[in-house]
N, C-alpha and C positions, 0 to 999 in steps of 0.2 A: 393404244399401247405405244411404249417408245420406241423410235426405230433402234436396232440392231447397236447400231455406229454410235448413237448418241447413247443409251444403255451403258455399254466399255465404256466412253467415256466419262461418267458418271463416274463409274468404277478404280476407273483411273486417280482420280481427284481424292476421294475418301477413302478408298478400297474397299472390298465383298461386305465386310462387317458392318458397314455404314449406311448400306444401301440394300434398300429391299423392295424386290415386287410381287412376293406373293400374294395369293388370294387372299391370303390370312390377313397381311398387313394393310391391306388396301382396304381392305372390310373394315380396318379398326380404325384406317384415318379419313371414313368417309362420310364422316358425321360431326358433330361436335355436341354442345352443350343444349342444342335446339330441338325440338321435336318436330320433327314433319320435313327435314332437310338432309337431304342425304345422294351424296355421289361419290364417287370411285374415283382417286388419281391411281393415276397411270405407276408408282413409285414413291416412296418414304426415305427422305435420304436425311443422316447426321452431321454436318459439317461439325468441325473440330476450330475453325478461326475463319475471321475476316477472309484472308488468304482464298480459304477453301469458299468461303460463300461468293467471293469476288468470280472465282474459277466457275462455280455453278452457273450464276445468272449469266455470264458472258457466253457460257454453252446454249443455255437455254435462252438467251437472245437470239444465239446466231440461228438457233433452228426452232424460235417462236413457242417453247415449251411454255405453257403457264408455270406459276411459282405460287404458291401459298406457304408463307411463313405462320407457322402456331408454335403456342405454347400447349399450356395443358387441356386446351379445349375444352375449357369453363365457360365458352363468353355464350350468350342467351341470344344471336342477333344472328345466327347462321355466320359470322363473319370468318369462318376457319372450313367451311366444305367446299371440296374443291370443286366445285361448280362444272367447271371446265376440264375437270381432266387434269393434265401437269402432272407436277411433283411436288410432294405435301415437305416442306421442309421443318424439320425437328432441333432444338437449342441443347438436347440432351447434354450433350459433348461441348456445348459453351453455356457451362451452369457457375461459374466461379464468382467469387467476393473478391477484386482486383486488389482495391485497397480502402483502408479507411484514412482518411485525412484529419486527424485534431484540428489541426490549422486551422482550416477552409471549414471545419464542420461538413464534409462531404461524402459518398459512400460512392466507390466507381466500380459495377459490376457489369458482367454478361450476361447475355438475355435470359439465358434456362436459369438462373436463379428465382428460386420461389420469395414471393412476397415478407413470406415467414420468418423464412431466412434470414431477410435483411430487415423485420423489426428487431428480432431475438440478436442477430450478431449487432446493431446501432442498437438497442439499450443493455447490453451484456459493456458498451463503453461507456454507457451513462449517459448516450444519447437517443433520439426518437425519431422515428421516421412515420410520422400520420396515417397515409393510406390506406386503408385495412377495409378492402372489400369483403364481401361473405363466404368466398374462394378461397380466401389469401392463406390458408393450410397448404394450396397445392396450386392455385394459380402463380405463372411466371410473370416475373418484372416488365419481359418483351410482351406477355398479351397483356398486361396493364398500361403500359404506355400504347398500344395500339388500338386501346380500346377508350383509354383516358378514363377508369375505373374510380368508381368513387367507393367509399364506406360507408360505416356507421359514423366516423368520425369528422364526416365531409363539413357538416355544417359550421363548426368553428375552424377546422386545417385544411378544407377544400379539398381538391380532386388530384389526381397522378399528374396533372400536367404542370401545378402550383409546387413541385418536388424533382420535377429534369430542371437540369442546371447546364446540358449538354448532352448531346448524342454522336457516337457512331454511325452511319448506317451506308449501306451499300445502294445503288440506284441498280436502277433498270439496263443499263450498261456496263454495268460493274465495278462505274468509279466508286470512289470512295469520298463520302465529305464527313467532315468533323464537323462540329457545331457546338456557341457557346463552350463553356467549360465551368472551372472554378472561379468567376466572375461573379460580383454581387451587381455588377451593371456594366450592358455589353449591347450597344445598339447598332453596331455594324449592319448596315442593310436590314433587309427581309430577314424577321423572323422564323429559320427554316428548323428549329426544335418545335417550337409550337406546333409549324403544321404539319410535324410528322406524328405529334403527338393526336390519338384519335381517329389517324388515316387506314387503320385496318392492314397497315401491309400492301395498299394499293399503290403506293408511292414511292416505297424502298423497303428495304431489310434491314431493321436495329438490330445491329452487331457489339454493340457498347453503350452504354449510359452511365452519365455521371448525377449520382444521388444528393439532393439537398436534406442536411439532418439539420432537427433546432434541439435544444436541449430536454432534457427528460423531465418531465411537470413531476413538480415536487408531491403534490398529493391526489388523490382520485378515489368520488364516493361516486356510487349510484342508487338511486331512487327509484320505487315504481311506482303510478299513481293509475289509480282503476277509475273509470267513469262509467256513468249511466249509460251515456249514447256518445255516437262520433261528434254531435257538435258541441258539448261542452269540453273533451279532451282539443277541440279545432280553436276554441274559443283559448283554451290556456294556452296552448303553441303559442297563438297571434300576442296574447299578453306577456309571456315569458320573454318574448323578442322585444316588444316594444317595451319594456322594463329596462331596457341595454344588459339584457344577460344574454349573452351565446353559449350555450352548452357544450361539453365536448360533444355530447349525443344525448340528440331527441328523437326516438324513438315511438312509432303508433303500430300495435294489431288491431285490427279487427274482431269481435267476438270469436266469430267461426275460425282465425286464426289461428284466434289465443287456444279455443278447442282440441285444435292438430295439436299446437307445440306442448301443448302440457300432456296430451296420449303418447307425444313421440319421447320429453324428457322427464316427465312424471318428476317435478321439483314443487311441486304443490302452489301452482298460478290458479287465481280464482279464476274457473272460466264462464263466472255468470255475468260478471261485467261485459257493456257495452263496448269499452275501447280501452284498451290500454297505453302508457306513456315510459316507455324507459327512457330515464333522465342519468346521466352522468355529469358530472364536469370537474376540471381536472387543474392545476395550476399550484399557486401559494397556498399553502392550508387556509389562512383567513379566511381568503379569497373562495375559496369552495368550498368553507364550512357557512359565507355571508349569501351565496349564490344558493346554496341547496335551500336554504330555511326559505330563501325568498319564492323560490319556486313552489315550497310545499304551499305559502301560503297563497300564492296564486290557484293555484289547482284546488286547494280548499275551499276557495273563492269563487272559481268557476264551477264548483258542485260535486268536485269527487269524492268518491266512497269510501276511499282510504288512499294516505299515502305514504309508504313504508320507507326507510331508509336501508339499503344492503349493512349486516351487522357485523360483515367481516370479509375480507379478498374473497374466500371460498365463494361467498353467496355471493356478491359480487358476480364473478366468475359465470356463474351458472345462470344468471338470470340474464346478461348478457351470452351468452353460447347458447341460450334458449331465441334470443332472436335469430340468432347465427343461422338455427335451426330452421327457420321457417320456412324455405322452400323446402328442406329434405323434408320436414313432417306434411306439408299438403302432398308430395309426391307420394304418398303411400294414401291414397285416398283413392285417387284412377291408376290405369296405365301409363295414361300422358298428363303432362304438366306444364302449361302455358304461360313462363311468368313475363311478362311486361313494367315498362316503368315511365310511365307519362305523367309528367312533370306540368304542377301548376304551382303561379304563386299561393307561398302558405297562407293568405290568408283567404284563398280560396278552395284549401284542405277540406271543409266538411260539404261542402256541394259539389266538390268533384267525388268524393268518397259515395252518397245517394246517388250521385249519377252514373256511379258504376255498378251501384246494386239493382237501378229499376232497370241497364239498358242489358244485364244475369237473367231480370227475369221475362224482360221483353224478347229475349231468345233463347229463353229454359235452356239457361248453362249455369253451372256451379264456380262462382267467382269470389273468392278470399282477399282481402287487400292489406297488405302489411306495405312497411318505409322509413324513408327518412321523416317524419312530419317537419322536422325543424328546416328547411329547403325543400319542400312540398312535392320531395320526389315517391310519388305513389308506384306498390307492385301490385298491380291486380293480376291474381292469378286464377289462371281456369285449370281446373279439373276434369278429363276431356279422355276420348279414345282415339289419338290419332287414324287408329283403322275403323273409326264411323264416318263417312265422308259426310254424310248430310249434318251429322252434329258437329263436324272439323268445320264446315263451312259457317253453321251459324256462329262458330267464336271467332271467325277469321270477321265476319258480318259485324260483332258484338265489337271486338278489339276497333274496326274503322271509328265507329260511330265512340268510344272512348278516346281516341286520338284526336279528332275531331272536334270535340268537346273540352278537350284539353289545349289544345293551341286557341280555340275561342275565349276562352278564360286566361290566356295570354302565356300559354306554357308552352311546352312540347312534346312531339312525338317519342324522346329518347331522353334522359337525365344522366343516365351511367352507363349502358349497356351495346351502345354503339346502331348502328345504320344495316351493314352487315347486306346478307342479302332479304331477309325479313322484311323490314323496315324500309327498303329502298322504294317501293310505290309509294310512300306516302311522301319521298322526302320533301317532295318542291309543296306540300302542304303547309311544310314550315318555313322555305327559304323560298319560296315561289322560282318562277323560271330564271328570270336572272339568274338566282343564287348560284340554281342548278346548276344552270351554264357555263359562270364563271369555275366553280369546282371541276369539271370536264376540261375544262382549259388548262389548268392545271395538270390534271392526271392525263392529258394529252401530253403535253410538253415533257414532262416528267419520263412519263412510260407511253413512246409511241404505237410500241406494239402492243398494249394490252397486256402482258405480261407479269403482272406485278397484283396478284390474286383478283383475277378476272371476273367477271361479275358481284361485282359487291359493291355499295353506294349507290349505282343508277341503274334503276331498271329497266328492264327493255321496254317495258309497257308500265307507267303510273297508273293508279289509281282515280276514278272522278273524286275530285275534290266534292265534299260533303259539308252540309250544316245540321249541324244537328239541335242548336240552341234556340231556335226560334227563327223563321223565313225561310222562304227558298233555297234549294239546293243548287249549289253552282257545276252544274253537267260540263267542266271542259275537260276533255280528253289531255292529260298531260302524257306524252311521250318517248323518247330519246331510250338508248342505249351507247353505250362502250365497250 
């Protein structure tokens, strides 16, 4: 609990309205998007401006309180539970759209604004803002850039970090730095936007972001194309890229996916096919009436069962918010819901996809896998009761030896969804110790006291590094905490 003194002073800063420690509220911010994580801050407080968030952390440095900055607590990585205790802090009261810039093509808002928000208000001006996570109804701008979120859209406009142009944000001692701006090239020193982008909150508080907009692509078809099995849909990905077509979105379910989403949005998806492909792409009409045909005849090529064109925005619409869907329809399958996103090159798509169904059934769990196909960002999801400890544990078993197998095939443990505290035993699996190291250097300097959502990134105890593709297992104890 907070002491007394520091309590009023909270108080002081936002006033009674703004701040809250009931049971009630601490039960609601002591979880997030993740299953199996869960603890108590001490307090939920709503800052109103910079001003006020400056005045928090300088309290909560002087008397060492933890800080966890969230948004809507969508993100899948435990990176928003307050692990430690603290005070869970809230963007509610800083949700606004600052300004839009023609000029600059720019969009400059505050953290609680929803993703949504700022597609609908940048193309309601005729322009576009790319990043469209599977959140972005109710996901904030600040837990995308903290998380560096990608989409359906990733594969041709990339991720939230490819759309800050500048940040706000507050440190651990409650200066304040600005960074970049409305610049289309700015190399002053160290890149300190990037490395806030992606840092969870471990490293400061984004209090302000300035948005990159490009203009609104003049036309947009999508396609679905059904396959017999994963490797002939694996085989058309790898040809579609290597044709020089980038789609807006390429899209792959699984059967037992495709299953869930058509019980949960009943739009009539065959669900006898092996694999599905939603294709979009977007641009000059030419240009995306010369790109679909080529596509079809690719996919006709690599042996699909049909490939349909969307016959109007409507359906359009529906068949994408049917992929939207796919975590919420495997969720109604179990209690719990395990989704993960490890990341291979795509043209290693359909061998990582068999490897995540033999290593389901090498520890009888029920595992779905839907994604990006087009940047080989896979979700395999489990199906699971967090309150069965013995089956919690073989998918905690299941997911290493998938991580594992994915950075062997030269990918990673994480594509979109962040480090968090989840994911933190595996980290130095992908950046080995150095990496580790040097990022601890960092978040030293940065936040001496810890302070700056405490446990999340490095574990107090890693994981043995594993092999799982052939050879011996490398038994070294990696260790460290922060």
């Amino acid at each position: 609990m907070l002491e007394a003194k520091v309590k009023k002073k909270l108080i002081a800063i936002v006033g009674k309205s703004r701040f809250s420690d009931t049971e009630e509220q601490r039960i609601v911010y002591s979880y997030d998007g993740t299953p199996g994580f869960q603890a108590e801050p001490d307090a939920v407080i709503r800052p109103a401006s910079t001003s006020e968030v400056q005045q928090i952390v300088r309290l909560c440095a002087e008397h060492k309180v933890p800080i966890v900055p969230r948004g809507s607590g969508t993100n899948l990585c435990a990176g928003t539970t307050p692990t430690h205790g603290g005070v869970v802090m809230l963007f509610t009261e800083m949700n606004r759209i600052l300004e839009v810039d023609m000029d600059n093509l720019t969009m400059t808002v505050q953290p609680g604004v929803t993703t949504l928000e700022i597609v609908n208000r940048a193309e309601s001006e005729g322009l576009f803002y790319p990043p469209d996570p599977s959140s972005m109804k109710i996901s904030t701008i600040g837990g995308n850039i903290n998380e560096n979120s990608g989409g359906l859209r990733g594969l041709k406009y990339g991720v939230t970090k490819d759309y800050i142009m500048g940040l706000e944000f507050v440190l651990a001692n409650g200066e304040v730095i600005r960074t970049g701006g409305k610049l289309a090239k700015d190399v002053a020193g160290y890149d300190l936007t990037k490395l806030m982008i992606g840092a969870e909150g471990t490293l400061g508080i984004i209090t302000e972001a300035t948005l990159k907009l490009v203009p609104k692509p003049e036309k947009k078809e999508t396609m679905l194309a059904l396959f017999p099995d994963m490797e002939s849909s694996a085989k058309a990905v790898s040809s579609i890229i290597a044709s020089k077509i980038i789609p807006a979105t390429l899209e792959f379910l699984d059967q037992p996916t495709l299953e869930a989403v058509e019980a949960f949005s009943q739009i009539g998806l065959p669900t006898s096919a092996g694999a599905v492909l939603l294709m979009e792409q977007d641009g000059e009409s030419h240009v995306v009436y010369e790109h679909m045909e080529q596509m079809k005849k690719i996919c006709e090529k690599e042996g699909a069962i049909s490939v349909e064109k969307a016959r109007n925005e409507s359906e359009a619409l529906a068949l994408t918010e049917a992929r939207r869907s796919a975590l919420t329809a495997l969720a109604r399958r179990r209690p719990t819901t395990m989704l993960e996103d490890a990341t291979v090159p795509r043209s290693r798509l359909a061998e990582m996809v068999r490897f995540i169904e033999s290593t389901a059934k090498k520890y009888n769990v029920e595992i779905c896998t839907f994604g990006h196909a087009g940047d080989g960002n896979l979700h395999p999801t489990c199906m699971t009761d967090v309150r069965d400890e013995e089956e919690m544990h073989r998918v905690e078993e299941a997911f290493a030896e998938i991580f594992a197998r994915a950075i062997e095939l030269g990918g990673t443990i994480t594509g979109e969804h962040g480090v968090g505290e989840m994911k933190s035993p595996y980290l130095a699996w992908k950046l080995g110790d150095a990496g580790v190291e040097a990022m601890k250097a960092i978040k030293t300097a940065l936040d001496p006291q810890n302070i700056m959502n405490p446990g999340k990134m490095f574990a107090k105890e890693a994981r043995k590094r594993i092999t799982v593709g052939g050879g011996s297992s490398e038994q070294v104890q990696r260790t460290g905490s922060v």
